[in-house]
C-alpha positions as CSV (number, residue, x, y, z in Angstrom):
1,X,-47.0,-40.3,-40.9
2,X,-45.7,-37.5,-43.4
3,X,-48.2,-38.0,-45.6
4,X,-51.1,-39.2,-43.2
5,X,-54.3,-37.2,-43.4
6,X,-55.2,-34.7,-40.4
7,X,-58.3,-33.5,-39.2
8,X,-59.3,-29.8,-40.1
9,X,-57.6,-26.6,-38.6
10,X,-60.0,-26.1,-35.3
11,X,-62.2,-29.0,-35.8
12,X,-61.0,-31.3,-33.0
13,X,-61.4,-35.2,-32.3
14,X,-62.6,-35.7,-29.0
15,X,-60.4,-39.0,-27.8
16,X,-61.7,-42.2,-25.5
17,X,-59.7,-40.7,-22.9
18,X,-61.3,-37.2,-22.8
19,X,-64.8,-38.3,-23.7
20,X,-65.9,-39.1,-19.7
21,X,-65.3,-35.4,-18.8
22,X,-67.8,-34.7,-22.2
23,X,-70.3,-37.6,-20.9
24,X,-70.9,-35.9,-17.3
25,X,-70.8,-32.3,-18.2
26,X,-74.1,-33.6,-20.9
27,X,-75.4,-35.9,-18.4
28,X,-75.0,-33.5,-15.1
29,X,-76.5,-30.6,-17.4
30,X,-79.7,-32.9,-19.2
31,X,-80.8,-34.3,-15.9
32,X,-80.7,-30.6,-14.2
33,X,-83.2,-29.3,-17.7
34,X,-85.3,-31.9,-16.8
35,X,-86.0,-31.6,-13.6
36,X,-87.0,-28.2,-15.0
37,X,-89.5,-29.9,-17.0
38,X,-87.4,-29.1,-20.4
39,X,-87.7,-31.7,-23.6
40,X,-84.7,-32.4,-26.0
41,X,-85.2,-31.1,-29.9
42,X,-83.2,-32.4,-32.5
43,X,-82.4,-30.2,-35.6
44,X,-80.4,-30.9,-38.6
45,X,-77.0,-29.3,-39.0
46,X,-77.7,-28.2,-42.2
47,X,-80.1,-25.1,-43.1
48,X,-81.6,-22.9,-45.8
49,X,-78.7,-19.9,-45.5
50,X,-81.3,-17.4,-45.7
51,X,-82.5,-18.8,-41.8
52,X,-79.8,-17.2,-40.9
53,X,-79.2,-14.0,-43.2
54,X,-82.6,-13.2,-41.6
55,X,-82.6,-14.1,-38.2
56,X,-78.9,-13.3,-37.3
57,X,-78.1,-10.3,-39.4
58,X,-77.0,-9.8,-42.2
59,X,-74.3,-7.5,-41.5
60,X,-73.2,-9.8,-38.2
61,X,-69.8,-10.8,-38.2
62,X,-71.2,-14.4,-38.1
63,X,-73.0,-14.1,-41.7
64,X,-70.4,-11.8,-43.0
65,X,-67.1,-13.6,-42.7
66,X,-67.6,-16.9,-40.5
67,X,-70.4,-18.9,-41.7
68,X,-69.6,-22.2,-43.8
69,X,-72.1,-21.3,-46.9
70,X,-72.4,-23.6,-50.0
71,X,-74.7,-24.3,-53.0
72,X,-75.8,-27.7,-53.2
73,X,-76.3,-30.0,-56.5
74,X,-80.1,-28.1,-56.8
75,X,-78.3,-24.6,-56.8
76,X,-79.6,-24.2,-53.3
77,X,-77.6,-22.1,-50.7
78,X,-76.8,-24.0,-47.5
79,X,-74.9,-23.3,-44.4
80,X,-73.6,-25.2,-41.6
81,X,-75.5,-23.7,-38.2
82,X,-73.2,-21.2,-37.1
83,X,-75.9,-21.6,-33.6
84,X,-78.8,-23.3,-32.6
85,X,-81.5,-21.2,-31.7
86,X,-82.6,-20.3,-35.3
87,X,-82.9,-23.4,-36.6
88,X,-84.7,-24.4,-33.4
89,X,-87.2,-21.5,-33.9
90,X,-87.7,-23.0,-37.7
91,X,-88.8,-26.4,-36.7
92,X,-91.4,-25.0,-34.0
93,X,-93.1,-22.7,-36.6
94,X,-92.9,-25.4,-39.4
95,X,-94.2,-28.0,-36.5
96,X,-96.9,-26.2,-35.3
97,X,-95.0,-26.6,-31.9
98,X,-96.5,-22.5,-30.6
99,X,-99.8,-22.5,-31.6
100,X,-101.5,-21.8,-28.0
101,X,-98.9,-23.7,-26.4
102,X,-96.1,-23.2,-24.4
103,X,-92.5,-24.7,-25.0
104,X,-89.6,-25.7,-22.8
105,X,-86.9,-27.1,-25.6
106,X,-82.7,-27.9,-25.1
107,X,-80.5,-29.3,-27.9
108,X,-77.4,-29.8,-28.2
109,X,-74.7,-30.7,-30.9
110,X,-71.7,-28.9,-33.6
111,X,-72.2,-25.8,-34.5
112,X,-69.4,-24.1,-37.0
113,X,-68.1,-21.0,-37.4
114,X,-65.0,-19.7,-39.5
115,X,-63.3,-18.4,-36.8
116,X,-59.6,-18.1,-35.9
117,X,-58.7,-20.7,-33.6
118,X,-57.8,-19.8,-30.2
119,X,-58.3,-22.0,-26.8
120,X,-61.5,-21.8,-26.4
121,X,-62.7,-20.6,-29.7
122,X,-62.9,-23.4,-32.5
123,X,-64.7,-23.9,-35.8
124,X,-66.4,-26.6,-34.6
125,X,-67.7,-26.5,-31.4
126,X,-70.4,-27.9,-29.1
127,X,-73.3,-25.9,-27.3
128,X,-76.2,-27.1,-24.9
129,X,-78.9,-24.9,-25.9
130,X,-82.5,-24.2,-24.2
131,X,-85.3,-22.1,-25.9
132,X,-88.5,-21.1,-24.5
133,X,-91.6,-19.6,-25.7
134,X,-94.7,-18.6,-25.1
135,X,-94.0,-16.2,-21.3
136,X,-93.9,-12.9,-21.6
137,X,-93.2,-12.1,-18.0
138,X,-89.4,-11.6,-16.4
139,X,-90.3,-15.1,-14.2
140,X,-89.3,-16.7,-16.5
141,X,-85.8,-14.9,-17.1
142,X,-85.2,-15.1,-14.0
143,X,-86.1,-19.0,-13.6
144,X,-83.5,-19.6,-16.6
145,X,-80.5,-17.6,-14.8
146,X,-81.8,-19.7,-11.2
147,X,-81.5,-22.8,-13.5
148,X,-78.2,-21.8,-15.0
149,X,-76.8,-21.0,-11.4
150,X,-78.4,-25.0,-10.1
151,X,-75.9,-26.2,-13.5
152,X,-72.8,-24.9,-12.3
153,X,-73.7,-26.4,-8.5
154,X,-74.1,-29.7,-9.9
155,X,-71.0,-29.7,-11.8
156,X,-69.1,-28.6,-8.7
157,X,-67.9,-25.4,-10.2
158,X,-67.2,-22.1,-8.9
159,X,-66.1,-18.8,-9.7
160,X,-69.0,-18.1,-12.4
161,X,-70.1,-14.2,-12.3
162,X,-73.5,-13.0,-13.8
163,X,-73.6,-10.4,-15.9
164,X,-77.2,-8.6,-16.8
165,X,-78.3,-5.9,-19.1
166,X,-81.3,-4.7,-21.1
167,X,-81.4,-3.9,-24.6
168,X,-85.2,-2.2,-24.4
169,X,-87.3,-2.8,-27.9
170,X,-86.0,-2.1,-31.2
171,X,-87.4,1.1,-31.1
172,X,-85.1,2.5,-28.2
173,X,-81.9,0.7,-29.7
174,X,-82.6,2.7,-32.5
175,X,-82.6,5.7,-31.1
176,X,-79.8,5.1,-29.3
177,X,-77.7,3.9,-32.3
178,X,-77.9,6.9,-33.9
179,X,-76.8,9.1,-30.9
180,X,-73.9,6.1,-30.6
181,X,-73.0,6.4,-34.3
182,X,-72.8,10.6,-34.0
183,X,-70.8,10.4,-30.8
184,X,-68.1,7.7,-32.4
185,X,-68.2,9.6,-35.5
186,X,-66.3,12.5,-33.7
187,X,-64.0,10.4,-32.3
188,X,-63.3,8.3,-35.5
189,X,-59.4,8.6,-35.1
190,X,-59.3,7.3,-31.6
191,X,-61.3,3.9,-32.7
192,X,-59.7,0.8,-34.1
193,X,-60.0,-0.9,-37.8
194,X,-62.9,-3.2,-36.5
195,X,-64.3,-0.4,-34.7
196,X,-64.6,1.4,-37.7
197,X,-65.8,-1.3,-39.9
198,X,-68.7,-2.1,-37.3
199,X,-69.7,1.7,-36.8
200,X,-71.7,1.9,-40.2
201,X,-72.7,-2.1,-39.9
202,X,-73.3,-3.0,-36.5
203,X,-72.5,-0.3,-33.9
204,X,-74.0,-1.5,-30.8
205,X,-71.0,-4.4,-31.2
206,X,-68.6,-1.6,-30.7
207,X,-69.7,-1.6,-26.9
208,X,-67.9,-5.0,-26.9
209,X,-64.4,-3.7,-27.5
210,X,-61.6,-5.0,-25.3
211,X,-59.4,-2.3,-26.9
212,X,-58.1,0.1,-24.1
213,X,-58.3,3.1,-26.3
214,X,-62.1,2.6,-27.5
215,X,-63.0,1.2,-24.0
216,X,-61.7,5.3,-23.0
217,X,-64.0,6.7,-25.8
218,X,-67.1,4.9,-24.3
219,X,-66.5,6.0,-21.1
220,X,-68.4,9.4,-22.5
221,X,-70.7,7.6,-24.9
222,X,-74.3,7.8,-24.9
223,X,-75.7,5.2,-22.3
224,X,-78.2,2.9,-23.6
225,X,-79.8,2.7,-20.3
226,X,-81.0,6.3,-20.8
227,X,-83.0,5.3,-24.0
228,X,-85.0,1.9,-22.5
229,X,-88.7,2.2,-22.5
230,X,-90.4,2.0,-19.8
231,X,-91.8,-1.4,-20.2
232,X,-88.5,-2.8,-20.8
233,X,-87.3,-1.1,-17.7
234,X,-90.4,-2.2,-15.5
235,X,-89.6,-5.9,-16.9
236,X,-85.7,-5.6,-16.0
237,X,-86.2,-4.5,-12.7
238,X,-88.6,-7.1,-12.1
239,X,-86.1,-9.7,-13.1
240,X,-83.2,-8.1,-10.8
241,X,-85.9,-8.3,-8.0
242,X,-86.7,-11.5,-8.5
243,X,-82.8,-12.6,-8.8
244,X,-81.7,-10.8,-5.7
245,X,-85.0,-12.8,-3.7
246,X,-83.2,-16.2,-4.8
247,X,-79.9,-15.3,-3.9
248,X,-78.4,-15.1,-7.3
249,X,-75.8,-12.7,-7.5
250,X,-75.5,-10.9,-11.1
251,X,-73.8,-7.5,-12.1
252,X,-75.2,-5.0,-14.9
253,X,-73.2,-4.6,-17.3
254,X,-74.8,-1.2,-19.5
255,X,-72.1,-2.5,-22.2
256,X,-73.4,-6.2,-22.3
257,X,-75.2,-6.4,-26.0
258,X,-74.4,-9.7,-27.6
259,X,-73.6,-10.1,-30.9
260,X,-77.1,-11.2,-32.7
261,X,-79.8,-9.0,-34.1
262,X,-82.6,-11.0,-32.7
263,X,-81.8,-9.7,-29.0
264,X,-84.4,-7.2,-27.8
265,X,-84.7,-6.9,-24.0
266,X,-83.0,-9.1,-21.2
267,X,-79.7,-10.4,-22.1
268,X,-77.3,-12.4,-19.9
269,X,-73.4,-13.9,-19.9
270,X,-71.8,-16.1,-17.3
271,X,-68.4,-15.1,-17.2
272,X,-65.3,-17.0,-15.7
273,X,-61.6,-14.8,-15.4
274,X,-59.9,-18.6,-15.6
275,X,-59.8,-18.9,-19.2
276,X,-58.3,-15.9,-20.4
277,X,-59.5,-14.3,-23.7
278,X,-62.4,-16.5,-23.6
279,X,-64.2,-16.0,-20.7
280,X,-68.3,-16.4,-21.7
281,X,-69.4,-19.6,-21.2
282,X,-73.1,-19.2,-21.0
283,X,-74.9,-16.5,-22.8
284,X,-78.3,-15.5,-24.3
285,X,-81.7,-13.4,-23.4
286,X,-84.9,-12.6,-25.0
287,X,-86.0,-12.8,-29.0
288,X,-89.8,-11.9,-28.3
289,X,-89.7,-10.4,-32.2
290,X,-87.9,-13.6,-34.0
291,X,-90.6,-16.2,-34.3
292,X,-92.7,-13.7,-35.8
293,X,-90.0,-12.5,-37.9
294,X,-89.4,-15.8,-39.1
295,X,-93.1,-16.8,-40.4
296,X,-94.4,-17.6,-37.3
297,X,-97.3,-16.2,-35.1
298,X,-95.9,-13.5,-32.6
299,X,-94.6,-15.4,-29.5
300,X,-92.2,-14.2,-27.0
301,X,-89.3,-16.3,-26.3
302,X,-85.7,-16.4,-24.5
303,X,-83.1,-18.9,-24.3
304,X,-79.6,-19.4,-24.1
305,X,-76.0,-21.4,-25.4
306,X,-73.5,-23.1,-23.5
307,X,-70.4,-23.7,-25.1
308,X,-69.2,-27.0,-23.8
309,X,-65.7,-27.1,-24.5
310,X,-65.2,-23.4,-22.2
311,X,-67.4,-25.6,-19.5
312,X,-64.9,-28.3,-19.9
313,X,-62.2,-26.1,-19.7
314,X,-63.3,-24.7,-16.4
315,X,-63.9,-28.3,-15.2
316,X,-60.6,-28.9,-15.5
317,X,-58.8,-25.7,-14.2
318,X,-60.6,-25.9,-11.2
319,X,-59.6,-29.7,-10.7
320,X,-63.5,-30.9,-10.4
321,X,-63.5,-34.5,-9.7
322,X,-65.0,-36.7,-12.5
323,X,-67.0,-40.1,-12.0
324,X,-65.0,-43.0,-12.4
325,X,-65.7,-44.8,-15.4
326,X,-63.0,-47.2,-15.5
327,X,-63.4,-50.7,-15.6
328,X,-64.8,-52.8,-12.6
329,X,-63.4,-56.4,-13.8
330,X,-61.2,-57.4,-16.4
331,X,-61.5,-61.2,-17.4
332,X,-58.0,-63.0,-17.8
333,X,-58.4,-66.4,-19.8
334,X,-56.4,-68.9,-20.9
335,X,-57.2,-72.0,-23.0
336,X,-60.2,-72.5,-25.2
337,X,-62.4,-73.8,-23.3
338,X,-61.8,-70.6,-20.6
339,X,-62.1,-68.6,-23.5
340,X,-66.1,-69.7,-24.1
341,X,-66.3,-69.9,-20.3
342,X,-65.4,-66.4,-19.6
343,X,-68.2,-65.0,-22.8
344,X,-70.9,-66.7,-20.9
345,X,-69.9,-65.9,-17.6
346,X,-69.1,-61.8,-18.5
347,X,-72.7,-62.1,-20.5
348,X,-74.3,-63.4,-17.1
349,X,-72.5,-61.6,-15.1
350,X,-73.9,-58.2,-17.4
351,X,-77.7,-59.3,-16.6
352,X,-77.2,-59.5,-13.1
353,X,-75.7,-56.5,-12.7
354,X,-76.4,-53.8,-15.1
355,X,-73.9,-51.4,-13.4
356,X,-71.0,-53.9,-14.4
357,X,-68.6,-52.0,-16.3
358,X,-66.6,-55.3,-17.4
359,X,-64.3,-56.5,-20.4
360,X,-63.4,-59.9,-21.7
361,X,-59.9,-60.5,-22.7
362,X,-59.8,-61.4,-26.6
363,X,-56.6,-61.6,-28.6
364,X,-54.7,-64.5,-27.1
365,X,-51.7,-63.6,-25.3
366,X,-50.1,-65.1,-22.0
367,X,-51.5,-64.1,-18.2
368,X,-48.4,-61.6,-17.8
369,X,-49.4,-59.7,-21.1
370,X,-53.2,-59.9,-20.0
371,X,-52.4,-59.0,-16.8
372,X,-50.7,-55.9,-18.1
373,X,-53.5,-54.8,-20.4
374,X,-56.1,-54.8,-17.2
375,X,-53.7,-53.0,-15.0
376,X,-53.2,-50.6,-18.2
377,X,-57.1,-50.1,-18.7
378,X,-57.4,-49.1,-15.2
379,X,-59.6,-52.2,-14.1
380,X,-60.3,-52.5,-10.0
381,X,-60.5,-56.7,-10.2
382,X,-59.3,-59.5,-12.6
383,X,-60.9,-62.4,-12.9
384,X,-58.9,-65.4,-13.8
385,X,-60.2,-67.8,-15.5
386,X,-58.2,-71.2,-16.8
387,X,-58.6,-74.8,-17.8
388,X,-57.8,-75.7,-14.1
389,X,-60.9,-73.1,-13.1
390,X,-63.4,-74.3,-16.1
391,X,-63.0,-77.7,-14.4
392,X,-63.6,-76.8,-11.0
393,X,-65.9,-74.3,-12.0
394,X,-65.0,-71.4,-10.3
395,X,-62.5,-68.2,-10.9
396,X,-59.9,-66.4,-9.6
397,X,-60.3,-62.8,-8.1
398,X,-57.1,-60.8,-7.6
399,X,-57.3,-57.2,-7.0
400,X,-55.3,-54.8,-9.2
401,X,-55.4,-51.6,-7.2
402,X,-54.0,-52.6,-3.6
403,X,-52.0,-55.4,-2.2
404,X,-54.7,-59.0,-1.0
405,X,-55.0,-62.3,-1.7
406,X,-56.3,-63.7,-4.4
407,X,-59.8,-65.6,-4.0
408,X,-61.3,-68.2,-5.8
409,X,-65.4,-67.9,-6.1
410,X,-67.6,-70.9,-7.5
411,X,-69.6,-70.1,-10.0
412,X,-72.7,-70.3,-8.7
413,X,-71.4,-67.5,-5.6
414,X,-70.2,-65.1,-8.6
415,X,-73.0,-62.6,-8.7
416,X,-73.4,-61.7,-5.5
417,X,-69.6,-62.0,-4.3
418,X,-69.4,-59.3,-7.6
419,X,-72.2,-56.8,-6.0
420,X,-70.9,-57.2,-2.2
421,X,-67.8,-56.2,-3.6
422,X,-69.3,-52.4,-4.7
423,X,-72.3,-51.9,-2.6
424,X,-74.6,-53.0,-4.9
């Protein structure tokens, strides 16, 4: 195995074992956005790099140092979607999907960053996005965040705290970055190396620190709370209002800016202190200016990420039962003719029960050994089926997971001895 290949640093296989924790958290999550009335978009991983110089930022962390950028055999630069929601924005304005028309979109799928890895933080990684455009209003904030709160019910998690805050128009943030960037500039020895990098680039991400020392320094900085307009205060309020009528706890957070230019406005984590460094596991707000910005006609909009792996993280830290997806029977044959028995009977057995989760023995091998691989794939029944059983047409049915009798059940009973058995 020296020499075997290995997958790449923080891009991670996702193994048989683990993939039922992956298939509830996406099916618990889709069937909650569609009782929302939300409808899956499917964009390539692939873009035009400039999508993102422009919609991201060009001086953004993400497009200066993490994004997977290349020049393809036409001399075009490419990158791998360091997120969703840009590329999502693209295929609305180059499919006519906002003109006079409202839209309720989720995705989902790899995004990549360059990142160092970390629990929690990988270069590939999956997000559950949902976009909407087309509502100007805070209702439908505030419906996102009630949705949001309805996701972690349905998964049976806990713990999850709100965090709100409003960024106010481009105008205000402005304003206030300038005051920010004259108040940090007379404290420049007190900040750290990033904090010093970002103060010329991107100082609003300086709120963000987790460093002790800055954190003191902000403590007397410039509040952008004091520089919102009034509209954006008016809509915030409105949102809070609506949040604290459906019981939806949230804090506000006047350091909460996210790291994306597009933000103007609301924006939102959900923040868990059971994963350590990495505690965000939802996040997003309002991009009323980015359709626009990107060729489209002016359209407000908000959404918001989930990164799945945190989620699955949290599912598992808190010990959140999982549906059993193991197998209900496990067909044990022996002999030729029990070997073309048993295909016809799983094959009927699949059409009269759609439910069935049921495997057919192939490989040969005596009962013991088959007996071993259907305790071993965690199977609740096997059915046995042999030369003597082909003859008398009927099968054996021996439970794996607690001490009875074995049955025998004709043929023709099969089906609905099978159902009666789980409830069907």
């Amino acid at each position: 195995m020296a020499n075997a290949l290995q997958a790449i640093r923080g891009m991670n296989d996702v193994l048989p074992e683990q993939s039922p924790a992956w298939q509830f958290l996406e099916d618990t999550l889709r069937e909650v956005m569609e009782s929302y009335g939300f409808a899956e978009i499917r964009m390539p991983i692939v873009e035009k790099t400039e999508l993102f110089k422009r919609s991201i930022g060009e001086v953004t962390d993400i497009v200066e140092k993490e994004m997977y950028t290349f020049e393809d055999r036409n001399g075009d630069s490419l990158t791998l979607r360091p997120e969703g929601t840009a590329g999502c924005v693209r295929a609305c304005v180059q499919h006519g999907l906002l003109h006079n028309q409202v839209q309720r979109l989720w995705y989902t799928g790899p995004m990549f960053r360059h990142e160092r890895p970390q629990k929690g933080r990988y270069r590939q990684f999956f997000q559950i996005g949902v976009e909407v455009f087309g509502f100007e209003g805070p209702d439908i904030d505030a419906e996102l965040l009630i949705m949001t709160a309805r996701m972690w019910k349905s998964l049976g998690l806990s713990g999850l705290s709100l965090q709100l805050n409003s960024l106010g128009t481009s105008a205000a943030r402005a304003s206030f970055r300038d005051d920010l960037v004259a108040y940090l500039g007379q404290h420049i020895e007190q900040l750290d190396d990033d904090s010093r990098r970002r103060l010329q680039t991107n100082p609003l991400r300086i709120l963000d620190s987790k460093n002790p020392q800055v954190q003191a320094v902000l403590d007397a900085a410039p509040a952008l709370s004091d520089y919102i307009d009034e509209d954006s205060r008016q809509h915030f309020n409105s949102l809070c209002a609506l949040l604290d009528a459906a019981g939806v706890a949230y804090q506000v957070n006047p350091r909460l800016v996210r790291g994306l230019d597009y933000y103007g406005r609301t924006v939102f984590e959900w923040v868990s202190d059971q994963l350590g460094a990495q505690g965000t596991v939802c996040a997003g707000g309002r991009y009323d200016a980015l359709v626009e910005y990107l060729g489209g006609r002016a359209t407000p909009a908000v959404g918001f990420a989930i990164g799945m792996e945190r989620l699955l993280a949290l599912l598992e830290t808190q010990g959140v039962s999982l549906p059993d997806t193991s197998p209900h029977l496990y067909i044990v044959v022996m002999g030729e003719a029990a070997q073309q028995q048993g295909l016809l009977l799983a094959e009927r057995l699949r059409d009269a029960l759609p439910a069935l989760r049921l495997i057919t023995h192939c490989g040969g091998g005596s009962f013991k050994a088959q007996f071993r691989k259907a305790d071993r794939c965690g199977a609740r029944y096997a059915l046995i089926l042999g030369d003597e059983e082909v003859q008398k047409r009927e099968v054996g049915l021996k439970p794996l997971r607690e001490e009875r009798d074995q049955q025998k059940i004709p043929f023709d009973q099969l089906e609905a001895r099978i159902a009666g058995l789980f409830g069907w």
